[in-house]
C-alpha positions in Angstrom: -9.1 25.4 59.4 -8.1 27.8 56.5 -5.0 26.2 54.4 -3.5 27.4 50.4 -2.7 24.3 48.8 -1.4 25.0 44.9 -3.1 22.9 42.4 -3.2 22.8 38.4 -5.9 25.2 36.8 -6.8 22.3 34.8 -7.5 20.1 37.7 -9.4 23.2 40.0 -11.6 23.6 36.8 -12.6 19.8 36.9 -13.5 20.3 40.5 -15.5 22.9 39.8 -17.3 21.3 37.2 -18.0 18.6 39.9 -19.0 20.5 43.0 -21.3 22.2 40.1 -22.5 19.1 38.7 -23.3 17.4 42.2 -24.5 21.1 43.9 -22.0 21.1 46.7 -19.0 23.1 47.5 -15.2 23.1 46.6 -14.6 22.3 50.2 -16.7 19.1 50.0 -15.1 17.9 47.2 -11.4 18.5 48.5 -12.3 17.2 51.9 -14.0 14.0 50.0 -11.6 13.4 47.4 -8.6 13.9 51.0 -10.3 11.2 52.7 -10.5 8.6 49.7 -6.7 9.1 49.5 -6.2 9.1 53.2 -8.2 5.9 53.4 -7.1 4.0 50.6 -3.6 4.1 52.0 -4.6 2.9 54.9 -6.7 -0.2 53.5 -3.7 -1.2 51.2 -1.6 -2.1 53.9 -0.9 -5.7 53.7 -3.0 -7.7 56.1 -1.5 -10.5 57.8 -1.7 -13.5 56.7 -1.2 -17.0 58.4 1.2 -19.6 56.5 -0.4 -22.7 55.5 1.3 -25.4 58.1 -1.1 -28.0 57.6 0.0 -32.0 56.8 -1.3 -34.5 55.2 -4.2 -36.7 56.8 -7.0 -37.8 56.4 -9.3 -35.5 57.8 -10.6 -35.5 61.5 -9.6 -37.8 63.7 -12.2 -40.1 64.9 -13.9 -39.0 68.5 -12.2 -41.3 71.2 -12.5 -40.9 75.0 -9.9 -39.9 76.9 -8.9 -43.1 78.5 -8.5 -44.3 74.5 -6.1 -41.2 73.8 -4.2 -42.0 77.0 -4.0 -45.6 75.9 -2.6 -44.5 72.6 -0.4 -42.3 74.5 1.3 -44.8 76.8 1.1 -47.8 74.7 4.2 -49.1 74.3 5.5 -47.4 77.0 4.6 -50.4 80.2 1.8 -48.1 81.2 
C-alpha cells in the first residue's frame, strides 16, 4: 500500500544513511522501525499481577490422611 507520511529532512537523511549502511531499502527501514513502535506499545502494557495474600506459617503442612483431617475437622464438635 502506497501512503505520504511528512517527516524532518534531518531524520529521512539518517534513514538513508541506514538503509545505505545495512543495503536495504527505505521501505524496510520504515516498515522495521513501524513495527518496533507498534510492538513496544503493546509489550508495555502492564501485565497482571497477583497480590501477595499469603499468611504466616510455617511452611507445608505435614501429609495427614484424610480420616486425620476429618478428625481435625470435627473434633470438638461430638463427631
Amino acid at each position: 500500500m502506497k501512503t505520504t507520511v511528512e517527516i524532518s529532512d534531518a531524520l529521512l537523511e539518517r534513514a538513508r544513511e541506514l538503509a545505505a549502511a545495512r543495503s536495504t531499502t527505505l521501505r524496510e527501514i520504515f516498515e522495521e522501525g513501524l513495527r518496533n513502535v507498534i510492538d513496544s506499545s503493546v509489550e508495555r502494557k502492564p501485565k497482571y499481577k497477583m497480590r501477595d495474600l499469603s499468611v504466616g506459617g510455617k511452611g507445608p503442612a505435614p501429609k495427614l490422611s484424610w480420616e486425620e483431617i476429618r478428625d481435625m475437622i470435627y473434633k470438638g464438635r461430638g463427631a
